[in-house]
C-alpha positions as CSV (number, residue, x, y, z in Angstrom):
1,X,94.4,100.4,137.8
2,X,97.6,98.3,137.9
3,X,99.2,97.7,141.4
4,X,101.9,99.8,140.4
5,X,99.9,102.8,139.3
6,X,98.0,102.1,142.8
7,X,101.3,102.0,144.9
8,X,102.1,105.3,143.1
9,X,98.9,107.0,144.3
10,X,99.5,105.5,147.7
11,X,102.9,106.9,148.1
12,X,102.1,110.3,146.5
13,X,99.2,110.8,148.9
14,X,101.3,109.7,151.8
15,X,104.5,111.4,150.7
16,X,101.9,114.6,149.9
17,X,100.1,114.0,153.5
18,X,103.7,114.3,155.8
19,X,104.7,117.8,153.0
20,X,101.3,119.5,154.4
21,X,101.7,118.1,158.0
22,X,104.8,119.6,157.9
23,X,104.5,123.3,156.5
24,X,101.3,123.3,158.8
25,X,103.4,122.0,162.3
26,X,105.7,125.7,160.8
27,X,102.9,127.2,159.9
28,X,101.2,126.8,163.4
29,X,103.8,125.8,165.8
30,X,102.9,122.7,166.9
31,X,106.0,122.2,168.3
32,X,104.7,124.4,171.0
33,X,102.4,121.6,172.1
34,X,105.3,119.3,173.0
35,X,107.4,121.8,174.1
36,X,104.4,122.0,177.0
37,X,104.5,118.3,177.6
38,X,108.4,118.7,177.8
39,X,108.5,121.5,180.3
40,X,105.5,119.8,182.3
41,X,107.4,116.3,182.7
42,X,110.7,116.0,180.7
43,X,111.9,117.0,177.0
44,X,112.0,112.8,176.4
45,X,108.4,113.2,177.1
46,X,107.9,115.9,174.7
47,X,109.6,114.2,172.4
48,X,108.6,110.7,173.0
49,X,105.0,111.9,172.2
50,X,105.7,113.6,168.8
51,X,107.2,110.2,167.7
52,X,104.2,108.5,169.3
53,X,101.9,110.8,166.7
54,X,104.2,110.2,164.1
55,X,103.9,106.5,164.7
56,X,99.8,106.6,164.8
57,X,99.3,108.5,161.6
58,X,102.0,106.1,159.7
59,X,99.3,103.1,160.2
60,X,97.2,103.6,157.4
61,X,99.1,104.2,154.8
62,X,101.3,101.5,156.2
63,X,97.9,99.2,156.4
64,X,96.9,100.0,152.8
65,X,100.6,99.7,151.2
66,X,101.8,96.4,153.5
67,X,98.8,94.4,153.7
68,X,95.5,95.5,151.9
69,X,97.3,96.6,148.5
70,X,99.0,93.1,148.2
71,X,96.2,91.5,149.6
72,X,94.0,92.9,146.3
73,X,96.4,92.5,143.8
74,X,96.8,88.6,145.1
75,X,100.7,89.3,146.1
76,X,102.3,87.6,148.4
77,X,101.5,89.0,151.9
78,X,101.4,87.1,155.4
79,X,98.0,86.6,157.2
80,X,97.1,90.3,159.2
81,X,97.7,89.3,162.4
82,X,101.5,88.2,161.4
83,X,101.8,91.4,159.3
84,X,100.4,93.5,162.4
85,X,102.6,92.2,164.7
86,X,106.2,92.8,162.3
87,X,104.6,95.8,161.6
88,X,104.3,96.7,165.4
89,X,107.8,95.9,166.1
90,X,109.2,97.6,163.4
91,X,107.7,100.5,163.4
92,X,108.1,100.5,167.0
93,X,112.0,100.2,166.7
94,X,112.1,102.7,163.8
95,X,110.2,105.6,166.0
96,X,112.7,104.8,169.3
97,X,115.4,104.9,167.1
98,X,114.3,108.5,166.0
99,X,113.4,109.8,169.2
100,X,116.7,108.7,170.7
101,X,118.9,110.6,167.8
102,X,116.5,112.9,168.1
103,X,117.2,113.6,172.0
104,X,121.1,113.5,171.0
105,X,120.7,116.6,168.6
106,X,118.5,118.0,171.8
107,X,121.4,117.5,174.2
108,X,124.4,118.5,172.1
109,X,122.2,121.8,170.8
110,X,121.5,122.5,174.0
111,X,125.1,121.8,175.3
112,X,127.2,122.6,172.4
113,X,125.2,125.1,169.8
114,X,124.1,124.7,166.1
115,X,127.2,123.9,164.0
116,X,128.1,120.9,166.7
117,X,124.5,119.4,166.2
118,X,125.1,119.5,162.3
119,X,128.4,117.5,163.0
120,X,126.3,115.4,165.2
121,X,124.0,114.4,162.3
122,X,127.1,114.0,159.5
123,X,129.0,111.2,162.1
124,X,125.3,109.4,162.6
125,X,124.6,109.5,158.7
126,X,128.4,108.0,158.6
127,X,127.8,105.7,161.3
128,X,124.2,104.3,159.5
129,X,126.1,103.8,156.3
130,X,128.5,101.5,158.3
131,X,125.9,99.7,160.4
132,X,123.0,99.6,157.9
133,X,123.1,96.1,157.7
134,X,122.5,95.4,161.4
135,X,120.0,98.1,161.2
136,X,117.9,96.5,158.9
137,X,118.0,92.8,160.8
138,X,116.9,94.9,163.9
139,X,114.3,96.5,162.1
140,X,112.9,93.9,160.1
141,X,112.9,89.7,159.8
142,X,116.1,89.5,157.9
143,X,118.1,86.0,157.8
144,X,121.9,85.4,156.5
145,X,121.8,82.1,154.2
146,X,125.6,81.7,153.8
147,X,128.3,83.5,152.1
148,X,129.5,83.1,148.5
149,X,132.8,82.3,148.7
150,X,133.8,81.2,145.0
151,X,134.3,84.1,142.4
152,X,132.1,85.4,139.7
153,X,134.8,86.0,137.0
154,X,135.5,89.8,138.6
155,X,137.8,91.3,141.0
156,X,136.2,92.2,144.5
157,X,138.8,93.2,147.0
158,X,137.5,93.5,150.0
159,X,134.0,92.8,149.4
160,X,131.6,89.9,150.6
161,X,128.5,88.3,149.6
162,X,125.8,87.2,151.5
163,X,122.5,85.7,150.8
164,X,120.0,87.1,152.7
165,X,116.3,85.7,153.0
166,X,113.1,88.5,153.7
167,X,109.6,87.9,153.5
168,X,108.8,90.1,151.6
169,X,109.6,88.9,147.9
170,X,110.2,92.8,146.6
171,X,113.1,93.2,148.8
172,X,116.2,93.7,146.8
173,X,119.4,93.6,149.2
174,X,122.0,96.5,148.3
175,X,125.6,97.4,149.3
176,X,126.5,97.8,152.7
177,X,129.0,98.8,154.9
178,X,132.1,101.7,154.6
179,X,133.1,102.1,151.5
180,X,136.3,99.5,150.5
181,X,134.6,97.0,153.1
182,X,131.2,96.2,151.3
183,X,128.9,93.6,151.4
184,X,127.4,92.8,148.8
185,X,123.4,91.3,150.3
186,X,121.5,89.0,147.5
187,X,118.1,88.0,148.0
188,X,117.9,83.9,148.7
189,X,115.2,83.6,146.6
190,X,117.1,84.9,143.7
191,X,119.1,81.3,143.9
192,X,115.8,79.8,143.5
193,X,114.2,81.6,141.0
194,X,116.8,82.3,138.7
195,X,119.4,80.4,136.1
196,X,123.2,80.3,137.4
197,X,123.9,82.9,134.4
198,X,121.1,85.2,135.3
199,X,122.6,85.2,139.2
200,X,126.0,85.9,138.3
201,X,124.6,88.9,135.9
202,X,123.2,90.5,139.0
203,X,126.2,89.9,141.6
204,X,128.4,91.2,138.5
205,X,126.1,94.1,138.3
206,X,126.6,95.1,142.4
207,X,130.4,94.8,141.8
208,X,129.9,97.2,138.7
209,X,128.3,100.1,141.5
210,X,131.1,99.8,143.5
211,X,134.3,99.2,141.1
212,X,133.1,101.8,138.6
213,X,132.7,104.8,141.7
214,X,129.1,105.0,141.3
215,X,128.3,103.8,144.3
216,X,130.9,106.0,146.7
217,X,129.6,108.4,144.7
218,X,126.0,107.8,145.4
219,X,127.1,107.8,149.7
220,X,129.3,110.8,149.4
221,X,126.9,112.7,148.0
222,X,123.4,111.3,150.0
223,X,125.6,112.4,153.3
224,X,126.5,115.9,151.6
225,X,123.2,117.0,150.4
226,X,120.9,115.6,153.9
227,X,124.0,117.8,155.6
228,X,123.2,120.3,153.4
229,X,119.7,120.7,153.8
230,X,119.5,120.0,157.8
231,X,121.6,123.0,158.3
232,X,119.0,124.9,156.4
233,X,116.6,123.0,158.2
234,X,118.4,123.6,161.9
235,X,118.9,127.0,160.9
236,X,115.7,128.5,159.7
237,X,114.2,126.7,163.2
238,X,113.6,129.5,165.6
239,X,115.3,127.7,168.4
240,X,117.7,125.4,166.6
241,X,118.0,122.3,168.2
242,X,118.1,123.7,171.5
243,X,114.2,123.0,172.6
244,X,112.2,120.3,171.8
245,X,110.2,122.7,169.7
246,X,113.1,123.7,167.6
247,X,114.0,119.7,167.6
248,X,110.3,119.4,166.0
249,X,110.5,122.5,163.9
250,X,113.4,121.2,162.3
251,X,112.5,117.9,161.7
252,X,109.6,119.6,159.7
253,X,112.1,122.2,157.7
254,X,113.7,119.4,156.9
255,X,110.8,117.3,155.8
256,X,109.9,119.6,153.3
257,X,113.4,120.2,152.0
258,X,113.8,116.5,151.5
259,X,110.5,115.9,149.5
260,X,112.1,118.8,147.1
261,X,115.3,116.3,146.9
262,X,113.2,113.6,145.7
263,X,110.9,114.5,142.9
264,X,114.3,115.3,140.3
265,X,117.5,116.0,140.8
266,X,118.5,112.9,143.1
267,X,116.5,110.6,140.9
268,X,117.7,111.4,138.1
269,X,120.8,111.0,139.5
270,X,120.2,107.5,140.1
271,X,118.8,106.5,137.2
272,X,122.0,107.9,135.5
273,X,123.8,105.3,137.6
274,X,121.7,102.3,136.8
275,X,122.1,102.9,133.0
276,X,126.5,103.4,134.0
277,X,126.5,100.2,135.6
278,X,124.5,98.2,133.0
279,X,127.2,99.6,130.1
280,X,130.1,98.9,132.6
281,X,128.9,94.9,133.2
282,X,128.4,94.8,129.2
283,X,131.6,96.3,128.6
284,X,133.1,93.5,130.9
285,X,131.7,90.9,128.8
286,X,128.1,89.9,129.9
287,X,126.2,89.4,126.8
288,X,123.3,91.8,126.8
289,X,120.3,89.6,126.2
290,X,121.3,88.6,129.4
291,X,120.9,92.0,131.0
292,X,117.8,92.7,129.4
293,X,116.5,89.0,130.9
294,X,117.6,90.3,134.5
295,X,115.8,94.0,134.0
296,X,112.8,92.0,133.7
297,X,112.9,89.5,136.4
298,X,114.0,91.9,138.5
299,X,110.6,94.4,137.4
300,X,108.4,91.7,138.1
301,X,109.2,91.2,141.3
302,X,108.9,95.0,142.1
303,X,106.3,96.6,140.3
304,X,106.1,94.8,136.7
305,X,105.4,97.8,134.9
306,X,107.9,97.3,132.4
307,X,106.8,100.5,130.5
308,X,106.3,103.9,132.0
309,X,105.5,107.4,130.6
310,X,108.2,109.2,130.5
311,X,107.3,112.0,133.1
312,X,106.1,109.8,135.3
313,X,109.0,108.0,135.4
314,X,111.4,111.7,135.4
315,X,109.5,112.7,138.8
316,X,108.6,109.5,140.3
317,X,111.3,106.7,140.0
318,X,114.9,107.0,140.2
319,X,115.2,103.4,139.1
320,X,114.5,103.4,135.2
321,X,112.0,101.4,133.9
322,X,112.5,98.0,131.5
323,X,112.5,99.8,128.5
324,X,114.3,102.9,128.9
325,X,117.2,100.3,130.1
326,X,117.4,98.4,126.5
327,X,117.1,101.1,124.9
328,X,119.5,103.4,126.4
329,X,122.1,99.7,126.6
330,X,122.2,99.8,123.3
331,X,123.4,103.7,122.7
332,X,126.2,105.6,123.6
333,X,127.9,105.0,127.2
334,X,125.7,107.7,129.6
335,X,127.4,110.3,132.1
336,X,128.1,109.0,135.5
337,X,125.8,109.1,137.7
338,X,125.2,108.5,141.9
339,X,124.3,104.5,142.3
340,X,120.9,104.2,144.8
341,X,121.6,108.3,146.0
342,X,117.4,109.4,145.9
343,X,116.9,106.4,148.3
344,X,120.3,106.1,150.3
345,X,119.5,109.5,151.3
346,X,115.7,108.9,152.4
347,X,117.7,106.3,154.7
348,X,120.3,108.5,156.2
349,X,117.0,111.2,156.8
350,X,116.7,108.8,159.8
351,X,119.6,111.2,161.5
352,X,117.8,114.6,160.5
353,X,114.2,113.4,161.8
354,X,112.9,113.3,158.1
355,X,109.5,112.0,157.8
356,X,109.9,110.8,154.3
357,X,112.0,107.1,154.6
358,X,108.7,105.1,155.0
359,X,106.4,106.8,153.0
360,X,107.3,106.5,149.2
361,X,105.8,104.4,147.1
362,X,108.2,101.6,147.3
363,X,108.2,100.6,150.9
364,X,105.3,102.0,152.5
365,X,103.8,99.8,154.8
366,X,106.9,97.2,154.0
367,X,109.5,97.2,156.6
368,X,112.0,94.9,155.2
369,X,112.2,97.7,152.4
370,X,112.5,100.7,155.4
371,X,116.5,100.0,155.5
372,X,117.6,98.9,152.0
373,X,114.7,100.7,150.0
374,X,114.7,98.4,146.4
375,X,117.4,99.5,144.3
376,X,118.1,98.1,140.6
């Protein structure tokens, strides 16, 4: 089996793993059981325990997607005790960061009522968007190279570029930042690896998400539908947000409704936006033999499987494989799509107390990927 195909199973099983965890903690109300802890001591107890589980049954898959996984297929991958210890202090940091928004939903449900909490979570999905940069270098061993100040033959009003070095060679950079203030993160070891021409078709390609709307698009709309579905979530919990039980029985409605969001329809939306930026670069003048040679570099240092079944690909990847991108460059110009929305929003779960962000197949057990999950 290829180390994609084994990455898949990985992130199915694990993915599959927190969807049963979760309609059993609803099923049986495990809430209940820090509930106790939180009437017995305090609800940051209660709470700060549920995280704790959360944090011990995230180790194996972690173990088998960060270290043994790469470790097999000869990828690059630190010696254990160096991946233990980022490990540690990421995962660490990620389940504080969780417990303390997760206390700030407590308080304000508690305080304020439902629809308050649900405003509560839209202003921290905002505020992530804004800050997600500095939340990835606090999660994860991120380091700024220098800034590209000269221009790539594009406009880019307010936008910035910055090189960005991470261990881990399948980490991708992204877009951060409010919308109109980007920054635009490339990988250092892009410079390195790649020709002048082949860098300038992927910058080119970042300033295609954001001029062309697919990228505010793909925000806009990973903000409206976690919204969406944590008010179900909030609402169908018993007790709201107002107990740490209904704190925990929320954060497992909303598990589940998330895991729906991410086997079609936001996927699909994505992949619709990777095919509308590669015509909007080609329309602007990049050759496209050079597009196709970046679709493959850029596949080899993810999962090199250049060629994917098609169903596979419809329910599993919202970043279209090698093939379906030369093809589909050279027909008609697609339908707009949402650039990066399927994983933006398993980011921005981080302020509903989804389960999901580190579980999929494509940063599982990687914690420079938790923050800015590989997009194309």
């Amino acid at each position: 089996m290829t180390y994609a195909r084994t990455r898949l199973w990985l992130g199915m099983t694990s993915v599959g793993g927190w969807v049963v965890l979760s309609l059993a903690g609803i099923i049986w109300n495990w809430g209940a059981v820090f509930q106790g802890l939180a009437e017995q001591y305090h609800e940051l107890i209660g709470l700060a325990a549920f995280f704790g589980a959360y944090l011990l049954i995230t180790f194996i898959p972690d173990l088998l997607g960060g270290w043994v996984l790469p470790n097999k297929y000869e990828r690059r991958v630190p010696p254990f005790g160096q991946w233990l210890g980022k490990w540690l202090r990421a995962s660490l940091i990620h389940a504080s960061y969780l417990l303390l928004a997760a206390y700030l939903l407590l308080v304000v449900g508690k305080t304020l009522g439902t629809w308050a909490a649900v405003a509560l979570m839209v202003v921290h999905m905002l505020f992530m968007t804004r800050m997600q940069y500095e939340l990835a270098r606090l999660i994860a061993p991120l380091f700024e190279r220098g800034e590209l100040k000269e221009k790539i033959g594009l406009k880019f009003p307010g936008m910035r570029f910055v090189f960005v070095d991470a261990p881990d060679p399948g980490f991708t950079g992204g877009i951060a930042g409010g919308l109109r203030r980007e920054t635009i993160l490339v990988p250092n070891h892009w410079q390195e690896s790649t020709k002048g021409e082949m860098l300038d078709v992927l910058k080119a390609r970042r300033v295609g998400a954001i001029l062309s709307g697919s990228r505010t698009r793909g925000v806009l709309l990973a903000i409206l539908w976690n919204a969406l579905l944590f008010t179900l979530a909030i609402l169908l919990s018993p007790e709201g947000v107002a107990t740490v039980n209904g704190v925990v029985t929320t954060s497992f409605y909303f598990t589940l409704f998330s895991f729906l969001g991410i086997l079609g329809f936001l996927p699909e939306l994505s992949r619709r936006a990777v095919f509308e930026v590669d015509h909007w670069v080609a329309g602007k003048g990049i050759e496209k033999t050079k597009l196709q040679e970046v679709f493959s570099f850029t596949d080899k240092l993810q999962d090199d499987e250049p060629v994917r079944k098609r169903i596979v690909e419809f329910i599993f990847h919202p970043i279209p494989s090698v093939e379906s991108r030369i093809q589909q460059l050279f027909m008609n110009k697609p339908s707009q799509g949402a650039w990066h929305v399927a994983r933006h929003s398993l980011f921005l779960s981080w302020a509903g107390i989804g389960l999901l962000s580190r579980a999929v197949h494509c940063n599982v057990g990687r914690p420079e990927l938790w923050v800015f999950l590989p997009c194309d």
